[in-house]
PDB file with SEQRES, HELIX, SHEET and CRYST1 records, atoms N, CA, C and O in Angstrom:
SEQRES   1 A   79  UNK UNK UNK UNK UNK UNK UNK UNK UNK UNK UNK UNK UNK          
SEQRES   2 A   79  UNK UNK UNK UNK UNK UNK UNK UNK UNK UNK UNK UNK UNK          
SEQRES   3 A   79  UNK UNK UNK UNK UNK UNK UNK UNK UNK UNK UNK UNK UNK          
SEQRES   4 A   79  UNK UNK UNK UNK UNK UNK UNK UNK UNK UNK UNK UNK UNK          
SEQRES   5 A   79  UNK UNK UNK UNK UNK UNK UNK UNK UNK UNK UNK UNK UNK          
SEQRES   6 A   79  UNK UNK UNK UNK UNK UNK UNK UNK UNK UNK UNK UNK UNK          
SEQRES   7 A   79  UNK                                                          
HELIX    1 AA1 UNK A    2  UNK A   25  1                                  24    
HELIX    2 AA2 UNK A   33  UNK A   35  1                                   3    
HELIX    3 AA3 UNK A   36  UNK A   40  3                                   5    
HELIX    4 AA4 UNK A   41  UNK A   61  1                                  21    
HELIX    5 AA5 UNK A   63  UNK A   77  1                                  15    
CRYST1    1.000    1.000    1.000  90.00  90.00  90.00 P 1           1          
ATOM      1  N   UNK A   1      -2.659   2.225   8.169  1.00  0.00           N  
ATOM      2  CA  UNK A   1      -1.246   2.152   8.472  1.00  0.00           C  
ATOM      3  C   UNK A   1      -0.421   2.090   7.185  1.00  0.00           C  
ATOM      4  O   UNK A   1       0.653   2.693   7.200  1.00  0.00           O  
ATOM      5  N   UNK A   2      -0.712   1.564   6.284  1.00  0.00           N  
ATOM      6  CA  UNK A   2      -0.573   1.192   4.769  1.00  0.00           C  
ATOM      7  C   UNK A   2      -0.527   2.743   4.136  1.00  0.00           C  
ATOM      8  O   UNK A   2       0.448   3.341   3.680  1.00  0.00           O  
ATOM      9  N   UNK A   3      -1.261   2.979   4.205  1.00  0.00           N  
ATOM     10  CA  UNK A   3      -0.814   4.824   3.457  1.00  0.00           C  
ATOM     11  C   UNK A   3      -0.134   5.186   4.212  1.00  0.00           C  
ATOM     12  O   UNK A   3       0.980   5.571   3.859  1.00  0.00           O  
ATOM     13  N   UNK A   4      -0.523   5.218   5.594  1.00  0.00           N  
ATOM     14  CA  UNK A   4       1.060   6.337   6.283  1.00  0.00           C  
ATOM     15  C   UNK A   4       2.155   6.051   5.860  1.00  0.00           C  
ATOM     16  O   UNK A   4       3.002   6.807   5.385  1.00  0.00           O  
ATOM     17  N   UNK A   5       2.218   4.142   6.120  1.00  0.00           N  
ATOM     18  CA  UNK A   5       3.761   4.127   5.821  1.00  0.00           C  
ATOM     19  C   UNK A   5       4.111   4.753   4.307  1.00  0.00           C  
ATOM     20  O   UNK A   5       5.070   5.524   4.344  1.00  0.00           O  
ATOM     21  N   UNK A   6       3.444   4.547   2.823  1.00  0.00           N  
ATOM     22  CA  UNK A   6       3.672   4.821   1.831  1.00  0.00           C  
ATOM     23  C   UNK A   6       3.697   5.972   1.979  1.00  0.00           C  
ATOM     24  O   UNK A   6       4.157   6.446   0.940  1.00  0.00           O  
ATOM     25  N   UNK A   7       3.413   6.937   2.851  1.00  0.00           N  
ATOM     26  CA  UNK A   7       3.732   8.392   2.333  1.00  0.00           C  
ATOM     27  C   UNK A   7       4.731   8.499   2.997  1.00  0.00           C  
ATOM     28  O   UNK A   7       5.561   9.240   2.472  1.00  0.00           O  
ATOM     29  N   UNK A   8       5.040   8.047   4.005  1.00  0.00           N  
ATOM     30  CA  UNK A   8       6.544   8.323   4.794  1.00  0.00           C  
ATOM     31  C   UNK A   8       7.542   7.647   3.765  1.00  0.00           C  
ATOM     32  O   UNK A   8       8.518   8.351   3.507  1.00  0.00           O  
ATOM     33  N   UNK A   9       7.497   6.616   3.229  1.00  0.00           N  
ATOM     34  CA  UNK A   9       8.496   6.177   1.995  1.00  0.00           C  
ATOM     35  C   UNK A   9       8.664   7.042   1.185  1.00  0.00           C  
ATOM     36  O   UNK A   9       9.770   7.575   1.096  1.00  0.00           O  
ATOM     37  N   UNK A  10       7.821   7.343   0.537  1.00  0.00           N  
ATOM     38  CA  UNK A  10       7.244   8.175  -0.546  1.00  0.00           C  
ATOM     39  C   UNK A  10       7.847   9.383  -0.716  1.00  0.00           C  
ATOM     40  O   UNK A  10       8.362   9.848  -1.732  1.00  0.00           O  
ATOM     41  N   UNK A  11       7.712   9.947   0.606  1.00  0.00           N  
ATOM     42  CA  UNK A  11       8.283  11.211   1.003  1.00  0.00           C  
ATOM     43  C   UNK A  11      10.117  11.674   1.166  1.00  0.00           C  
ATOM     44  O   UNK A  11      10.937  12.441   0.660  1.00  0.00           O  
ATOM     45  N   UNK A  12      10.003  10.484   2.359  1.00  0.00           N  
ATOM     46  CA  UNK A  12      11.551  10.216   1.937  1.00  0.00           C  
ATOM     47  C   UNK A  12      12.522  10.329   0.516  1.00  0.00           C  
ATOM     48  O   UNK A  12      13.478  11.039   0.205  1.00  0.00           O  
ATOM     49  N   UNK A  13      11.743   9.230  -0.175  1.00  0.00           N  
ATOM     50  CA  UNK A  13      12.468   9.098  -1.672  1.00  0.00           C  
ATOM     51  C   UNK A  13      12.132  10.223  -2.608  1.00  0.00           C  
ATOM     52  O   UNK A  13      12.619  10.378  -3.728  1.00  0.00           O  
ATOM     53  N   UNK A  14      11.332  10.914  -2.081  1.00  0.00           N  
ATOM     54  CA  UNK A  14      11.157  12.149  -3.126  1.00  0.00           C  
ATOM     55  C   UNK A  14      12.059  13.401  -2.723  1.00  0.00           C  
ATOM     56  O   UNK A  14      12.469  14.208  -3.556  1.00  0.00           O  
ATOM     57  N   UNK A  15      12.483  13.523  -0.539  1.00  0.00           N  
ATOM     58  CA  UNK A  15      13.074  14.312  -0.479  1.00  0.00           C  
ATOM     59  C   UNK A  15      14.670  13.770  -0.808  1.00  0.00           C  
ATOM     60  O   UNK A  15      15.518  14.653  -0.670  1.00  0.00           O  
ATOM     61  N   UNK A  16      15.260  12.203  -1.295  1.00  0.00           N  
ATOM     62  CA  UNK A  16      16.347  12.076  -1.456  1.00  0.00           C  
ATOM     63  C   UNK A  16      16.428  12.562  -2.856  1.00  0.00           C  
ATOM     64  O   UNK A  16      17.326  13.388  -3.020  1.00  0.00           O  
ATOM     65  N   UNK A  17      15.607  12.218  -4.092  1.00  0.00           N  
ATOM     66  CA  UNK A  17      15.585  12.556  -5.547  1.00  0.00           C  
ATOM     67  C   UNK A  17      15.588  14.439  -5.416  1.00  0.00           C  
ATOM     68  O   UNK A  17      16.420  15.195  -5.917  1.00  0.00           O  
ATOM     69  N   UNK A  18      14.689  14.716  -4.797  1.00  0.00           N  
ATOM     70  CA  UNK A  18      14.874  16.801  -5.091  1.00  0.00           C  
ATOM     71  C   UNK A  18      16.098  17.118  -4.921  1.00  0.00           C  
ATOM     72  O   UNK A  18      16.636  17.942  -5.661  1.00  0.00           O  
ATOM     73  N   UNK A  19      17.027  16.253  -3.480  1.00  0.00           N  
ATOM     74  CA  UNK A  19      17.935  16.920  -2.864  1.00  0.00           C  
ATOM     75  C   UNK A  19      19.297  16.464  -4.368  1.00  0.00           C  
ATOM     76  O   UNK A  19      20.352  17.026  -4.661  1.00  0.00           O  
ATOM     77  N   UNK A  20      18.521  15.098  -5.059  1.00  0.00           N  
ATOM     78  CA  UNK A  20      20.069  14.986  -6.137  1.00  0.00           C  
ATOM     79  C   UNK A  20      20.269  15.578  -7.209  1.00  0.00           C  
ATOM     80  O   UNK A  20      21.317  15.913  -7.762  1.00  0.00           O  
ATOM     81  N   UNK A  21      18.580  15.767  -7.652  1.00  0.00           N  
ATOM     82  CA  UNK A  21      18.378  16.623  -8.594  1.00  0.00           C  
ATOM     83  C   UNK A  21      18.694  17.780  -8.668  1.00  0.00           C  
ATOM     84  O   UNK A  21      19.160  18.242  -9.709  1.00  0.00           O  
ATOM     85  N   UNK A  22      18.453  18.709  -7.262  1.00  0.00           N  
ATOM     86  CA  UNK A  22      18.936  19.946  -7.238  1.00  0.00           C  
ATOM     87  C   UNK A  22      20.341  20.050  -7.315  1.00  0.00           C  
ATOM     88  O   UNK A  22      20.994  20.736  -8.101  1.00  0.00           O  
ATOM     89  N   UNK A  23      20.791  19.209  -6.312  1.00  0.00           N  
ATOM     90  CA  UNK A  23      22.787  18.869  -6.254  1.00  0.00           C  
ATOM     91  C   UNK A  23      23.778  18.655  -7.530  1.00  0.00           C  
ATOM     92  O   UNK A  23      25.007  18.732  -7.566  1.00  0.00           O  
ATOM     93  N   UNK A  24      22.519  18.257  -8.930  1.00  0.00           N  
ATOM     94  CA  UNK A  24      23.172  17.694  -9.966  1.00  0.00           C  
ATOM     95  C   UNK A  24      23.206  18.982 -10.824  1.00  0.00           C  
ATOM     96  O   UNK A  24      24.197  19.385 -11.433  1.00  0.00           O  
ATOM     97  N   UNK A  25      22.188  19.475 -10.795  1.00  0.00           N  
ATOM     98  CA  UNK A  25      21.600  21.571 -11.275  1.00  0.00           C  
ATOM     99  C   UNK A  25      22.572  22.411 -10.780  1.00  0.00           C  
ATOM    100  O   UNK A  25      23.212  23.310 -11.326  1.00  0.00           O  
ATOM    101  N   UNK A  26      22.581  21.941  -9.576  1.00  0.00           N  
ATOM    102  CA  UNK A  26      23.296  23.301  -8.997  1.00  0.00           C  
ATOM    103  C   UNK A  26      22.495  24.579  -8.545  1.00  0.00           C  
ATOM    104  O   UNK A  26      22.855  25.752  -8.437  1.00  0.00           O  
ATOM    105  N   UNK A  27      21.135  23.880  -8.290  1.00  0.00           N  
ATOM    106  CA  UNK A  27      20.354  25.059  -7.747  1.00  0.00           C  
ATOM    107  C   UNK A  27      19.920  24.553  -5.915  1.00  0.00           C  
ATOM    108  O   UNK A  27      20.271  23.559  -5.278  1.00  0.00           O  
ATOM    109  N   UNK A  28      19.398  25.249  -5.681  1.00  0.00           N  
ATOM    110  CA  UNK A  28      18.488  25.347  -4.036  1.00  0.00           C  
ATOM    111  C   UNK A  28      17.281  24.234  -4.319  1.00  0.00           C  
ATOM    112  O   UNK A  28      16.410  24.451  -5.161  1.00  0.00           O  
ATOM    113  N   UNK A  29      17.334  22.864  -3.423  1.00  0.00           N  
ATOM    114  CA  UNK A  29      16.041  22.155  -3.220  1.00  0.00           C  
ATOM    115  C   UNK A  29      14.869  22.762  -3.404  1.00  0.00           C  
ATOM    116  O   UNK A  29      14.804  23.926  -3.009  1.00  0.00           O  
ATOM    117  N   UNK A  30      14.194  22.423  -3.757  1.00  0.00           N  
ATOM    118  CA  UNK A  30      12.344  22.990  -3.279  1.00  0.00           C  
ATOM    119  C   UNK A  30      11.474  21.594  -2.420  1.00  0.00           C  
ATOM    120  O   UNK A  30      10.873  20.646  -2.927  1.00  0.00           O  
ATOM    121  N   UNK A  31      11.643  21.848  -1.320  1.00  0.00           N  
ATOM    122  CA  UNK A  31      11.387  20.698  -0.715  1.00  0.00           C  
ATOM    123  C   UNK A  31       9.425  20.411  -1.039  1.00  0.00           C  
ATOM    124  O   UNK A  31       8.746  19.386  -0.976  1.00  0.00           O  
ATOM    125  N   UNK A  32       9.222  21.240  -1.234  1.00  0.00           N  
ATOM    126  CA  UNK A  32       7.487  21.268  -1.494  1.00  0.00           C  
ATOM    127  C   UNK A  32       7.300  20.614  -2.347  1.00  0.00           C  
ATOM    128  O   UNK A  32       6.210  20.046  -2.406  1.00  0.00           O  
ATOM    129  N   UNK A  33       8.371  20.393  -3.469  1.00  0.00           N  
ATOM    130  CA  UNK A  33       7.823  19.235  -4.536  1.00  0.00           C  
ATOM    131  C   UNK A  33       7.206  17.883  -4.108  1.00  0.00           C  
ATOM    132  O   UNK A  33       6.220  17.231  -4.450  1.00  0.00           O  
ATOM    133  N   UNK A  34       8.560  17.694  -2.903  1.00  0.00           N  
ATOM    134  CA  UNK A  34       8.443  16.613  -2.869  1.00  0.00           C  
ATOM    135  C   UNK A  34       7.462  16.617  -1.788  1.00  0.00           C  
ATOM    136  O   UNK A  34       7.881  15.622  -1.196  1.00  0.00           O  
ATOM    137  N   UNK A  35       6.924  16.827  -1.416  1.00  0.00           N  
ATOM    138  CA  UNK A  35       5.156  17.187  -0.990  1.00  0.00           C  
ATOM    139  C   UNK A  35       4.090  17.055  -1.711  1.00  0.00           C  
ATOM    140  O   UNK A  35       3.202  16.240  -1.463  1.00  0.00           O  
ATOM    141  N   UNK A  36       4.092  17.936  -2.772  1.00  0.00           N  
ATOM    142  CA  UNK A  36       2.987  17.901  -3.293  1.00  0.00           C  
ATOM    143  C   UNK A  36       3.084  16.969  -4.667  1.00  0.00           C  
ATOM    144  O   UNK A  36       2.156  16.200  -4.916  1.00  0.00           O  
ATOM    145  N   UNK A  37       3.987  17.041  -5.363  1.00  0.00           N  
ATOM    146  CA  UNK A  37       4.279  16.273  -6.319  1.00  0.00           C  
ATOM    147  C   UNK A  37       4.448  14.451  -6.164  1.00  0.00           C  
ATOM    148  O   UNK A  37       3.776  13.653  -6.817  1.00  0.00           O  
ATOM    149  N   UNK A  38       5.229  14.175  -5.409  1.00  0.00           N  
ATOM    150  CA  UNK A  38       5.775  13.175  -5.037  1.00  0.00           C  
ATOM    151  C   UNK A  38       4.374  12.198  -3.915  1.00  0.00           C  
ATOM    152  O   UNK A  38       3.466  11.463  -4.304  1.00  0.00           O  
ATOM    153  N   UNK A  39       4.684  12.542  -2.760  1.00  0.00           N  
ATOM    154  CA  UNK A  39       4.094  12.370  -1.552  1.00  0.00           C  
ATOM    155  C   UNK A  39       2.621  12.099  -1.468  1.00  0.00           C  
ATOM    156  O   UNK A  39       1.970  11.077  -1.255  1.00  0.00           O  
ATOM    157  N   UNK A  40       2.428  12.876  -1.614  1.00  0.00           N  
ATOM    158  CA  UNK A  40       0.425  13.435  -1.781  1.00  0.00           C  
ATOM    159  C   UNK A  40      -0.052  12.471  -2.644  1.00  0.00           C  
ATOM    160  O   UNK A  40      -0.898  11.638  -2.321  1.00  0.00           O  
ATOM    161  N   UNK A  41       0.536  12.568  -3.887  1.00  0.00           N  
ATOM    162  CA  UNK A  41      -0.315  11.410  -5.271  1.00  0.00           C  
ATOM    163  C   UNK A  41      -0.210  10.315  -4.378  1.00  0.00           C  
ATOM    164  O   UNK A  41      -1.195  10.019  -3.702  1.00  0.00           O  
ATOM    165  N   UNK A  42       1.200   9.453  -4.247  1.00  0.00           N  
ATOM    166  CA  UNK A  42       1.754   8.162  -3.799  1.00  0.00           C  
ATOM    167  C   UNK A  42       0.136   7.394  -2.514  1.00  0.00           C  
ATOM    168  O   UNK A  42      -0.635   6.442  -2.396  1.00  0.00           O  
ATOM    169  N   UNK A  43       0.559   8.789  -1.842  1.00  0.00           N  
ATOM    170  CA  UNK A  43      -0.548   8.458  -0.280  1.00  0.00           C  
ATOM    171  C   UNK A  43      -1.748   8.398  -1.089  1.00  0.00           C  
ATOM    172  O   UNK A  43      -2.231   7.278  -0.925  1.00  0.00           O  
ATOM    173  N   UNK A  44      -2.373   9.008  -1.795  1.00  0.00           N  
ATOM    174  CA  UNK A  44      -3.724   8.965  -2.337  1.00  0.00           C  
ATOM    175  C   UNK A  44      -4.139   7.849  -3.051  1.00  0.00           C  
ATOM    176  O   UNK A  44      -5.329   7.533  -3.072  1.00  0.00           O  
ATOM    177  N   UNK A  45      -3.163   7.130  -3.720  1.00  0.00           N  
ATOM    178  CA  UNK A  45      -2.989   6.083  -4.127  1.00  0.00           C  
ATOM    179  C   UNK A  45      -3.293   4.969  -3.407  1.00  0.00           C  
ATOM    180  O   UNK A  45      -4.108   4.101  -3.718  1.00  0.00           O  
ATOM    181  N   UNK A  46      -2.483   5.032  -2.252  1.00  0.00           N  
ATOM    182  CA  UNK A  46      -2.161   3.888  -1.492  1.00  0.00           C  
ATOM    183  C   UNK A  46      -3.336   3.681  -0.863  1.00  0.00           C  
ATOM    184  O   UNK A  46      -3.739   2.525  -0.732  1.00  0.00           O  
ATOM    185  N   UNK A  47      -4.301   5.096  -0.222  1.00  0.00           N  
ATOM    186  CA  UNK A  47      -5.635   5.324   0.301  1.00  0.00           C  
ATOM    187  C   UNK A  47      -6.807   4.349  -0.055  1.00  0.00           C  
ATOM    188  O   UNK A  47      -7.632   3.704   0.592  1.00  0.00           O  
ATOM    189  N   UNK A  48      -6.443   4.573  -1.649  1.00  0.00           N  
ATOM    190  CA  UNK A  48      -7.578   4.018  -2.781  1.00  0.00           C  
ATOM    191  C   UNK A  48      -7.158   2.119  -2.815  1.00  0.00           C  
ATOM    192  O   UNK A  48      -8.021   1.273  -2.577  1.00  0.00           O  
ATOM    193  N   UNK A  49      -6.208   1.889  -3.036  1.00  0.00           N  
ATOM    194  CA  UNK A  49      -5.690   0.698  -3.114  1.00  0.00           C  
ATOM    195  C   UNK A  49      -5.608  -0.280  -1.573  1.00  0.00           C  
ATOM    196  O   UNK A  49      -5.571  -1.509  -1.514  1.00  0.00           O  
ATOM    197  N   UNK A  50      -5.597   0.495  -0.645  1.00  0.00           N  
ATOM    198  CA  UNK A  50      -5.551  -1.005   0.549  1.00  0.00           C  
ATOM    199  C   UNK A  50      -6.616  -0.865   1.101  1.00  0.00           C  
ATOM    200  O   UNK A  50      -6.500  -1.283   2.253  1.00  0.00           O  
ATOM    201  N   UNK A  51      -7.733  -0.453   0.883  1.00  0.00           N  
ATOM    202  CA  UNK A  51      -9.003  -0.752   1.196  1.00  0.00           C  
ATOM    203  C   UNK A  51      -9.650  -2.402   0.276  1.00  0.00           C  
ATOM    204  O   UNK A  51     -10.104  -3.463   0.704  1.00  0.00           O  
ATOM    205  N   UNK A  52      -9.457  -2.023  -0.699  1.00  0.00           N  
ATOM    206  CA  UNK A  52      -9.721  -2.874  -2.025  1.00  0.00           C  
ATOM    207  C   UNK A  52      -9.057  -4.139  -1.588  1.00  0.00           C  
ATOM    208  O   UNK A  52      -9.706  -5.184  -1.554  1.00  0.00           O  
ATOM    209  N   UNK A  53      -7.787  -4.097  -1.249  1.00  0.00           N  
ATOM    210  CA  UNK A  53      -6.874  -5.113  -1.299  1.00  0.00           C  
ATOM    211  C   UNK A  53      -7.424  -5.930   0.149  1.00  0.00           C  
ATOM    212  O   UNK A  53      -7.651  -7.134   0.036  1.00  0.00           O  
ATOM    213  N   UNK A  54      -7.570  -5.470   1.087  1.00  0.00           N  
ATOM    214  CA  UNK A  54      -8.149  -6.238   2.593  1.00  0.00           C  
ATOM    215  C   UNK A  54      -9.529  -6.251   2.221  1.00  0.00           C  
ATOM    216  O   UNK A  54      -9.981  -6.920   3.150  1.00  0.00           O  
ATOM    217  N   UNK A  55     -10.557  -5.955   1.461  1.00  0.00           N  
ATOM    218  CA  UNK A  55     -11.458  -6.457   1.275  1.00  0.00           C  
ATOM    219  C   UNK A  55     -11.514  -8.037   0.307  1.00  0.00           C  
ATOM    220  O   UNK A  55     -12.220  -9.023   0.519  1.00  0.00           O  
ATOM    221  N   UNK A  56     -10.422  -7.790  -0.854  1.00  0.00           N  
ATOM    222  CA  UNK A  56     -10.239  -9.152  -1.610  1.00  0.00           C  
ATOM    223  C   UNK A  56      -9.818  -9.915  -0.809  1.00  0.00           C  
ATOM    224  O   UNK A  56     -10.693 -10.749  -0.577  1.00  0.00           O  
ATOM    225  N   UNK A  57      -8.655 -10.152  -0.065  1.00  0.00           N  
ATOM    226  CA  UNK A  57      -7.623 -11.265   1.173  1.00  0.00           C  
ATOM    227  C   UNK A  57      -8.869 -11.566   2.493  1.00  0.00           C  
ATOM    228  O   UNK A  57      -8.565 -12.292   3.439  1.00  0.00           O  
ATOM    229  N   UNK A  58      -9.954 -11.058   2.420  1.00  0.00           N  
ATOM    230  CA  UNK A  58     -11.036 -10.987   3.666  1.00  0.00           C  
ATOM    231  C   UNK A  58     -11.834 -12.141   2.608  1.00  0.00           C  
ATOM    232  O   UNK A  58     -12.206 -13.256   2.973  1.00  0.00           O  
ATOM    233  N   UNK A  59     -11.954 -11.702   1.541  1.00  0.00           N  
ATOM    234  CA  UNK A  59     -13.448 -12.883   0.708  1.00  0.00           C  
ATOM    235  C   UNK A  59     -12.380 -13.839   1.004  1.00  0.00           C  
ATOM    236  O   UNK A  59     -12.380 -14.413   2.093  1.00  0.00           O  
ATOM    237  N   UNK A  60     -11.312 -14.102  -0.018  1.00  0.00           N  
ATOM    238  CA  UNK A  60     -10.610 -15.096   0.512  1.00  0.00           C  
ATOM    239  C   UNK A  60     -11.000 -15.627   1.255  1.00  0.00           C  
ATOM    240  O   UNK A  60     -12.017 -16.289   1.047  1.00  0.00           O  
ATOM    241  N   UNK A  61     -10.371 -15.604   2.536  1.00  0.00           N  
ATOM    242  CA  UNK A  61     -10.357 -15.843   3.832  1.00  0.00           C  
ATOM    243  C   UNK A  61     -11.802 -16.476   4.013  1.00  0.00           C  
ATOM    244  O   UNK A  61     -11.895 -17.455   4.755  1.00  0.00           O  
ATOM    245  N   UNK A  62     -12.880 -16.005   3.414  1.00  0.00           N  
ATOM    246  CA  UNK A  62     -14.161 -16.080   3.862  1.00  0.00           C  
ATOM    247  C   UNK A  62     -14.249 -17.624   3.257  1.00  0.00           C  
ATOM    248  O   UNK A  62     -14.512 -18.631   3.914  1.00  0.00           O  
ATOM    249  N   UNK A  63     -13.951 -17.547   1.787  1.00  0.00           N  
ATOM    250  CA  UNK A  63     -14.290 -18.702   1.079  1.00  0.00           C  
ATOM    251  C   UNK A  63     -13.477 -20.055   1.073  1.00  0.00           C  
ATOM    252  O   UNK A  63     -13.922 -21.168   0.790  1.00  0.00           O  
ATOM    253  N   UNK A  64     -11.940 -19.658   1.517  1.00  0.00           N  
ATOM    254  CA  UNK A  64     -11.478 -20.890   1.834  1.00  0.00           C  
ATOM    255  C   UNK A  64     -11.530 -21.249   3.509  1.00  0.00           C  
ATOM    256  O   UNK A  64     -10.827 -22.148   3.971  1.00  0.00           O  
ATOM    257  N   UNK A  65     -12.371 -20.504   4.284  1.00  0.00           N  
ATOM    258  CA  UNK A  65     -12.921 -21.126   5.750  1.00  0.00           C  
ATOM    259  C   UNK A  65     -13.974 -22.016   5.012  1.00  0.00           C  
ATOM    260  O   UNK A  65     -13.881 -23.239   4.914  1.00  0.00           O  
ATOM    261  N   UNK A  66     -15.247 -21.054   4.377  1.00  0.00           N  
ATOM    262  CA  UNK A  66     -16.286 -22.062   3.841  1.00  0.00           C  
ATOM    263  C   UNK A  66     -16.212 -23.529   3.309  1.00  0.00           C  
ATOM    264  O   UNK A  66     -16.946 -24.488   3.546  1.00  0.00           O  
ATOM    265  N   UNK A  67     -14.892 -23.390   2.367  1.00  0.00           N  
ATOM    266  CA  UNK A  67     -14.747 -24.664   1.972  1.00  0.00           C  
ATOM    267  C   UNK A  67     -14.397 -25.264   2.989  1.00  0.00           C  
ATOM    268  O   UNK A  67     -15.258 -26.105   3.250  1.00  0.00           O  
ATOM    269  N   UNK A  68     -13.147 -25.288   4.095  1.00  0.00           N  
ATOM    270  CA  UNK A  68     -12.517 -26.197   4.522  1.00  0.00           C  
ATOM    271  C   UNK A  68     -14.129 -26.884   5.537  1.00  0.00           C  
ATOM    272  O   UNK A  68     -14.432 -28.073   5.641  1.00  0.00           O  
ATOM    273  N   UNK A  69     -14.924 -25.631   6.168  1.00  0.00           N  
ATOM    274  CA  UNK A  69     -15.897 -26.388   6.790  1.00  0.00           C  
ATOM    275  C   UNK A  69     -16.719 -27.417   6.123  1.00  0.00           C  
ATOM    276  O   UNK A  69     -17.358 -28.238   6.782  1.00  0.00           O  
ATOM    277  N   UNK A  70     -16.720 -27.393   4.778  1.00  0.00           N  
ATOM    278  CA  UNK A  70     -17.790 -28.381   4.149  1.00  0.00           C  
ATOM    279  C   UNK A  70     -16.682 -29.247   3.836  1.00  0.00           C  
ATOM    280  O   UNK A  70     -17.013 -30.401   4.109  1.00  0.00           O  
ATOM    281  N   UNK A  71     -15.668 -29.196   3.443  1.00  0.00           N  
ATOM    282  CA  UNK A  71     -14.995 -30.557   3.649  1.00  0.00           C  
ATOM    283  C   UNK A  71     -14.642 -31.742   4.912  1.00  0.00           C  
ATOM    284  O   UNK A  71     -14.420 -32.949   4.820  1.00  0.00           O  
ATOM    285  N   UNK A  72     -14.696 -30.843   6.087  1.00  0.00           N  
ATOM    286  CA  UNK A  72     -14.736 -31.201   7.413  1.00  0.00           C  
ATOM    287  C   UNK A  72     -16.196 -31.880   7.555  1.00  0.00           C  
ATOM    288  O   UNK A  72     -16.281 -32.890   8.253  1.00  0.00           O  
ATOM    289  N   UNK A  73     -17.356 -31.363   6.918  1.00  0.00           N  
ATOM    290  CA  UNK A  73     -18.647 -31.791   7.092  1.00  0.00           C  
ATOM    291  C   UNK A  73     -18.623 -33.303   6.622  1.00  0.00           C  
ATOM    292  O   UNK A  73     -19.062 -34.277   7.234  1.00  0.00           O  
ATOM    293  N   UNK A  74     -17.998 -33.263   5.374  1.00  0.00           N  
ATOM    294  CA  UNK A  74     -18.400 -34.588   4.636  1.00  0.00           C  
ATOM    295  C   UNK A  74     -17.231 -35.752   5.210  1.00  0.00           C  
ATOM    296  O   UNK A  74     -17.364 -36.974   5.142  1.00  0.00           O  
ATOM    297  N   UNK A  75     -16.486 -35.274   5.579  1.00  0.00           N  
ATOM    298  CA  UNK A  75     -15.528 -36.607   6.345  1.00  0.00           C  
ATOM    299  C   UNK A  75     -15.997 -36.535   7.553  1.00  0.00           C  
ATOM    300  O   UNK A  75     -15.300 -37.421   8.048  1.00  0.00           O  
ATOM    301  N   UNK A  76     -16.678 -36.142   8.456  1.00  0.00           N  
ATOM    302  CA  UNK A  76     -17.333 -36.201   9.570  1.00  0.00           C  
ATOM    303  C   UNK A  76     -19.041 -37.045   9.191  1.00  0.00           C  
ATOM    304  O   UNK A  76     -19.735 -37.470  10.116  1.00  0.00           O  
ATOM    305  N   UNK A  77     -19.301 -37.111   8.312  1.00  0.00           N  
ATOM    306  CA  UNK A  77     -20.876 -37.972   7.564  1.00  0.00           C  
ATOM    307  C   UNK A  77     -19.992 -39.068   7.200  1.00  0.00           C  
ATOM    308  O   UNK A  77     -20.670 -40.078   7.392  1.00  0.00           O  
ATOM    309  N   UNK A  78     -18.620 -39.481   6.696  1.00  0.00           N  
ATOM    310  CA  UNK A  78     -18.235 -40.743   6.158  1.00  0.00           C  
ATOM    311  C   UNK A  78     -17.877 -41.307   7.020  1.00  0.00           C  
ATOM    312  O   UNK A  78     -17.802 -42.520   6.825  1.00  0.00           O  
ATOM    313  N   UNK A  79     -17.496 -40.839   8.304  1.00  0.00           N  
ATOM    314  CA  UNK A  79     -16.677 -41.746   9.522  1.00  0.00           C  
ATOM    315  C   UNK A  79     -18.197 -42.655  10.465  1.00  0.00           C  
ATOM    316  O   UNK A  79     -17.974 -43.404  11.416  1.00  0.00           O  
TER     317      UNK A  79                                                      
END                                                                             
């Protein structure tokens, strides 16, 4: 969901930058830039990066459950 949305951002802001860039030239958009230039890298990016990122926030997750159970262990042996 994380790449789609970044390429739909991505995309957006690349077709608002072609459309100012061209507007500021004085020439005709090329909307394909902002496709292939813009869009495409951004998503490929994002592809590579939120896999990585929900695997780190998952150990997390893993290791501060682990702890809280062994702290729960040892005040449950002191009572």
């Amino acid at each position: 969901m994380l790449t789609l949305l970044s390429f739909a951002v991505s995309l957006f802001l690349g077709i608002l930058g072609t459309l100012a860039g061209a507007g500021l030239r004085g020439v005709r958009p090329n909307m394909a830039f902002a496709y292939r230039h813009i869009a495409l890298p951004v998503a490929i990016i994002a592809a590579a990066i939120v896999p990585v990122a929900a695997v780190i926030m998952e150990v997390r997750h893993y290791r501060r459950a682990r702890a809280l159970n062994q702290i729960e262990q040892q005040m449950s042996r002191v009572s």
